[in-house]
Structure formats: structure tokens, C-alpha cells
C-alpha positions as CSV (number, residue, x, y, z in Angstrom):
1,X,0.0,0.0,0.0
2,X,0.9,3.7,-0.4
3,X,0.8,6.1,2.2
4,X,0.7,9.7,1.5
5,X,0.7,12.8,4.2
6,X,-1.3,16.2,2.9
7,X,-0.9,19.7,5.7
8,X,-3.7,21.5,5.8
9,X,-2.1,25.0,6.8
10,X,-1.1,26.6,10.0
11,X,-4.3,26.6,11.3
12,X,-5.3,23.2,11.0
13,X,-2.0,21.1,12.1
14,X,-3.9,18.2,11.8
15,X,-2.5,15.7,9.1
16,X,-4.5,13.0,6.7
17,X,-3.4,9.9,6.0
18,X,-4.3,8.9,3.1
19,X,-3.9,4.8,1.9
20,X,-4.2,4.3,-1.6
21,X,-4.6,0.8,-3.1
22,X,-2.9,-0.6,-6.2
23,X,-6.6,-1.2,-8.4
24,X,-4.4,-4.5,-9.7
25,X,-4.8,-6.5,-6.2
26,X,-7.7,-8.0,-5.8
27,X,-8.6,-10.5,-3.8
28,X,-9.1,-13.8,-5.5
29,X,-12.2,-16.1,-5.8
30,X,-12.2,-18.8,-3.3
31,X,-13.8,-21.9,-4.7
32,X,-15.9,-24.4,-2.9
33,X,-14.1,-27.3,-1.6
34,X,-14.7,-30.2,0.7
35,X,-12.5,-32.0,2.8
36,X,-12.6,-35.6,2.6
37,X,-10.5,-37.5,5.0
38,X,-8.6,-40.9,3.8
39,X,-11.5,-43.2,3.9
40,X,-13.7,-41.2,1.8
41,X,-10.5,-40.6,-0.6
42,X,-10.1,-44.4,-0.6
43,X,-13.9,-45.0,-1.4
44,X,-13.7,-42.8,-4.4
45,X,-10.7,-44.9,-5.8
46,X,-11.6,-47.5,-8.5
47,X,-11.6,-51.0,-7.3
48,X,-8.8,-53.2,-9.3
49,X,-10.5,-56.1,-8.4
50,X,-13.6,-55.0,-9.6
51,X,-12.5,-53.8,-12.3
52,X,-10.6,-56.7,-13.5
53,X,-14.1,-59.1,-12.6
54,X,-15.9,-56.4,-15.3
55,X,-13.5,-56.4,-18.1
56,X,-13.4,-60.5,-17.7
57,X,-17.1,-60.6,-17.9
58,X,-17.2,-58.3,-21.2
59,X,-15.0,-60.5,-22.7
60,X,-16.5,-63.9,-22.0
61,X,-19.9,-62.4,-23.4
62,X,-18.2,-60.8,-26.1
63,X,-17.1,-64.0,-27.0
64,X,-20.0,-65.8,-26.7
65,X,-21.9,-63.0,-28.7
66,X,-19.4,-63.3,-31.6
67,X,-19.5,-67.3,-31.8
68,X,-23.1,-66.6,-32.1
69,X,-22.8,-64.2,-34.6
70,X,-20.7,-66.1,-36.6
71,X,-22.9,-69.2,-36.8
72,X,-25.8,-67.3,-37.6
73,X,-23.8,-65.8,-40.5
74,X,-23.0,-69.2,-41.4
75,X,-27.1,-70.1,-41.3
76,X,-27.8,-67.4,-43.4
77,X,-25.5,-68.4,-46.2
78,X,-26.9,-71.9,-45.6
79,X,-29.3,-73.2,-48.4
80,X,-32.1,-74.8,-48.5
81,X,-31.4,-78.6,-49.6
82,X,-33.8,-81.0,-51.8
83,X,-33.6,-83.5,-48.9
84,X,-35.5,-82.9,-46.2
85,X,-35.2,-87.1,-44.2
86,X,-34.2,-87.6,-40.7
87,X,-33.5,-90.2,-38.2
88,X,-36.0,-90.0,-35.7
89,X,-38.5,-88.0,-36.6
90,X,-42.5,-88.8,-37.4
91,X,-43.7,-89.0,-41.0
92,X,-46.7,-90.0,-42.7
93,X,-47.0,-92.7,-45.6
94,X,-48.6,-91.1,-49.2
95,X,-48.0,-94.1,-51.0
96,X,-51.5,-95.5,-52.1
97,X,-50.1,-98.4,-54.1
98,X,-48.9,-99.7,-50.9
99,X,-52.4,-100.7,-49.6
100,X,-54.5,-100.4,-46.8
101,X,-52.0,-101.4,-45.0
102,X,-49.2,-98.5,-44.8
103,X,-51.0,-96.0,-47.2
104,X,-51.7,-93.0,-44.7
105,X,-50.1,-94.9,-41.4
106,X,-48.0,-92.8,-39.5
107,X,-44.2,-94.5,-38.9
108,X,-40.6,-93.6,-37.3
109,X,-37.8,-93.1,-39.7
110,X,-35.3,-95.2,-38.3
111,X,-32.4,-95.1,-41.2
112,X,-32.0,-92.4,-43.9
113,X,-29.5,-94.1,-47.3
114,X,-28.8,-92.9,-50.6
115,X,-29.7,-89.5,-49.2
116,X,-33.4,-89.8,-50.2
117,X,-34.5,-93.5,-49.2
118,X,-35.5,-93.8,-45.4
119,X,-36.4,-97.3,-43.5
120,X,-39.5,-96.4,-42.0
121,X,-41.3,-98.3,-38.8
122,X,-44.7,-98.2,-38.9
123,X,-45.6,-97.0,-35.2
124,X,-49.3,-99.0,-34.7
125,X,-47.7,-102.1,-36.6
126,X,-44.4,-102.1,-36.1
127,X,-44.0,-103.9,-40.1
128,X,-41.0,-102.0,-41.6
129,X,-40.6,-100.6,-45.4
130,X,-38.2,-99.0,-47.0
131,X,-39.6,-95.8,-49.0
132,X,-38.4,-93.0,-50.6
133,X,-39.0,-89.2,-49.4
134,X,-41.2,-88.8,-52.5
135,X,-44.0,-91.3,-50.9
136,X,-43.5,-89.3,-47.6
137,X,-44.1,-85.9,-46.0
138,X,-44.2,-84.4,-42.7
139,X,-46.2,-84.4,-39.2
140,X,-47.1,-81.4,-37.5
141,X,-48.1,-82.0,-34.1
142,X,-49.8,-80.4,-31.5
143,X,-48.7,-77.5,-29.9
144,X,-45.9,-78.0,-26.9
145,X,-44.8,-81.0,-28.6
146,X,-41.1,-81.7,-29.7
147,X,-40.4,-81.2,-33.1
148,X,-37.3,-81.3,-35.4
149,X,-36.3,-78.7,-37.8
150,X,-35.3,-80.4,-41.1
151,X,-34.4,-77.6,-43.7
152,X,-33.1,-74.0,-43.8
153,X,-31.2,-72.4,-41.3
154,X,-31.9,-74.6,-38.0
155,X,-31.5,-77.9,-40.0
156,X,-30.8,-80.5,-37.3
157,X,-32.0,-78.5,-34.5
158,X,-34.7,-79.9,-31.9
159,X,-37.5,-77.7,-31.0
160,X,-40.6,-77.0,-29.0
161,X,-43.7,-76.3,-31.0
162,X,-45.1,-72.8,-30.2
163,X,-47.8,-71.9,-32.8
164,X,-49.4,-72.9,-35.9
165,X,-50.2,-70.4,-38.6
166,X,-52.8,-72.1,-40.7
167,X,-53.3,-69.5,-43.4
168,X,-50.0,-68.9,-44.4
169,X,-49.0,-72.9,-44.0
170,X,-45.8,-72.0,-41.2
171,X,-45.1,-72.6,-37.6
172,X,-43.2,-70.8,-34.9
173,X,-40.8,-72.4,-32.7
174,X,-39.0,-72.4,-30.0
175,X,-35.0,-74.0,-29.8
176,X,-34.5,-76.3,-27.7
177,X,-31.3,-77.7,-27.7
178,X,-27.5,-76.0,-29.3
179,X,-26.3,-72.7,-29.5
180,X,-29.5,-71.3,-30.1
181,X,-31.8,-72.5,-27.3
182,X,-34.3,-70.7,-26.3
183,X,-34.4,-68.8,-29.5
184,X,-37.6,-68.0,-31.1
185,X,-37.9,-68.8,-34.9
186,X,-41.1,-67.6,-36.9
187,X,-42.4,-68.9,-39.8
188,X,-40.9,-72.1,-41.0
189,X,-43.1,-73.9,-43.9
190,X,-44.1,-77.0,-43.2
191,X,-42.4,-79.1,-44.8
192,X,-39.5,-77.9,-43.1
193,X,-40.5,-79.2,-39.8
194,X,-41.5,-82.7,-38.5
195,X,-42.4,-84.6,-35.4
196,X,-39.9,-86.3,-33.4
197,X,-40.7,-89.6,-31.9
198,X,-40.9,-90.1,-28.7
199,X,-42.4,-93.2,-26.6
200,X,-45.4,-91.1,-24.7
């Protein structure tokens, strides 16, 4: 600070002081703050452990999600074959010039050669015949019942029956057993889809 002294004359002996302050000292802004002792400082420092448990966890499902990925690319490029026969699975006999007999019985695929010939069980019976896919075709069952996907992207994959949609001739189902179980597939014709046997 500056200090000045001014006389006022003889008959005022009295002196000002005067203090003059520089204009460029100011005092500065004090901003908020809040002590935090070393348990609060300690709280507010990232776990490692924690943070190790979350970055393992992103990349197991990271993985998981791209082995998915990848085999549903390879579904989609997967076509549609001309052969639709199973082991296992439920079909129905078409072939009228083999009587009373088989024509219309329902029977259990039990072989599949010469990629479309299949031995076929008839279920009430139990006579065998061997037929080919021409004089066969599918079995839908009822809903909640296991079925096996036969054609398309799922071939090979066992299902659960969720819905049938009469006017447009496809059902929705439910995967029961792979990579995709539990995943929900609409629409599949058919033809595409067939009981599978069981002993109830």
C-alpha cells in the first residue's frame, strides 16, 4: 500500500493519512471445496479387483456374442437342400399303391440311405418298409410337442412347437437344444419341420 501525508495549513495542524490501493490487487475467488479424510479418498478410488471381474465378464460375453454371430452368418448363407429325411422324426405314408396297410399310417424313420431312401417303422404295426422321401411328407403335431427342424437355417435343431399359422402354411418355434436354445424362430413352412418320436 501507499501512504501519503497532505498539511492542511497553520491553522489546522492536523495531518490526513491517506492509503491508496494498487486497483491490480484484488482478492481472489475462493472456490468451494470439501474435505474428505482418507476413507472417503479411498472409497472414491476404482476398485482393481472390480475392475478386473468387469472387463473379464465383457470379454466372455463378447465372446460368446461373436461365436453366435458367426454361426448365424453361417445359417444365413446356408441353403435350402432337396432333402428334407431324418432319423427320428415322425412321418406319414402317401403311397397309395402300398395298400390299406401303410397307405396313410403314420411310422418312425429309423435309417436315412442314398440321401433320399429312409427305413420307415410303422408305429401302430411295427411292419417295416423302406420308401423314398417322394411317398413321404411331414407331421405337424400339437402345440408344446417336440419337433425337429429339417431344412433352412436350423436344420438338425430340436424344437418346442409354439404356434401354428394355418393361413400362411408355417409354424413358430422355440429351440431347444445348441447354441440357439431358447431362440424363437417364426415362420418355418411345413415341410420344413416334423415330429420327433418319442415313446409317450
Amino acid at each position: 500500500a501507499v501512504v501519503s501525508t497532505q498539511s492542511t495549513g497553520a491553522e489546522d495542524s492536523e495531518e490526513k493519512v491517506v492509503f491508496a490501493m494498487p486497483k491490480s490487487i484484488r482478492p481472489k475467488k475462493v472456490e468451494p471445496a470439501v474435505e474428505m479424510n482418507a476413507l472417503q479418498e479411498e472409497d472414491l478410488k476404482p476398485s482393481k479387483s472390480s475392475s478386473k471381474s468387469k472387463s473379464n465378464n465383457k470379454k466372455k460375453r463378447s465372446a460368446i456374442e461373436e461365436l453366435i454371430a458367426e454361426n448365424e452368418a453361417g445359417k444365413k448363407q446356408k441353403k435350402k437342400k432337396d432333402s428334407w429325411l431324418a432319423k427320428g422324426i415322425v412321418v406319414k405314408i402317401i403311397a397309395k399303391d402300398l395298400g390299406k396297410e401303410f397307405y396313410k399310417s403314420k411310422g418312425l424313420i429309423e435309417d436315412v440311405f442314398d440321401t433320399y431312401g429312409a427305413k420307415v417303422k410303422v408305429i401302430k404295426t411295427g411292419k417295416r418298409v423302406k420308401l423314398d422321401q417322394s411317398h413321404l411328407e411331414t407331421v405337424i403335431p400339437q402345440v408344446g410337442r417336440k419337433i425337429m427342424i429339417l431344412n433352412g437355417a436350423y436344420e438338425g435343431s430340436q424344437a418346442i412347437l409354439d404356434k401354428l399359422n394355418v393361413e400362411h402354411f408355417t409354424v413358430n418355434v422355440t429351440i431347444s437344444s445348441g447354441i440357439c436354445k431358447g431362440r424363437t424362430v417364426p415362420d418355418i413352412p411345413y415341410e420344413d419341420v416334423s415330429k420327433l418320436y418319442t415313446n409317450d
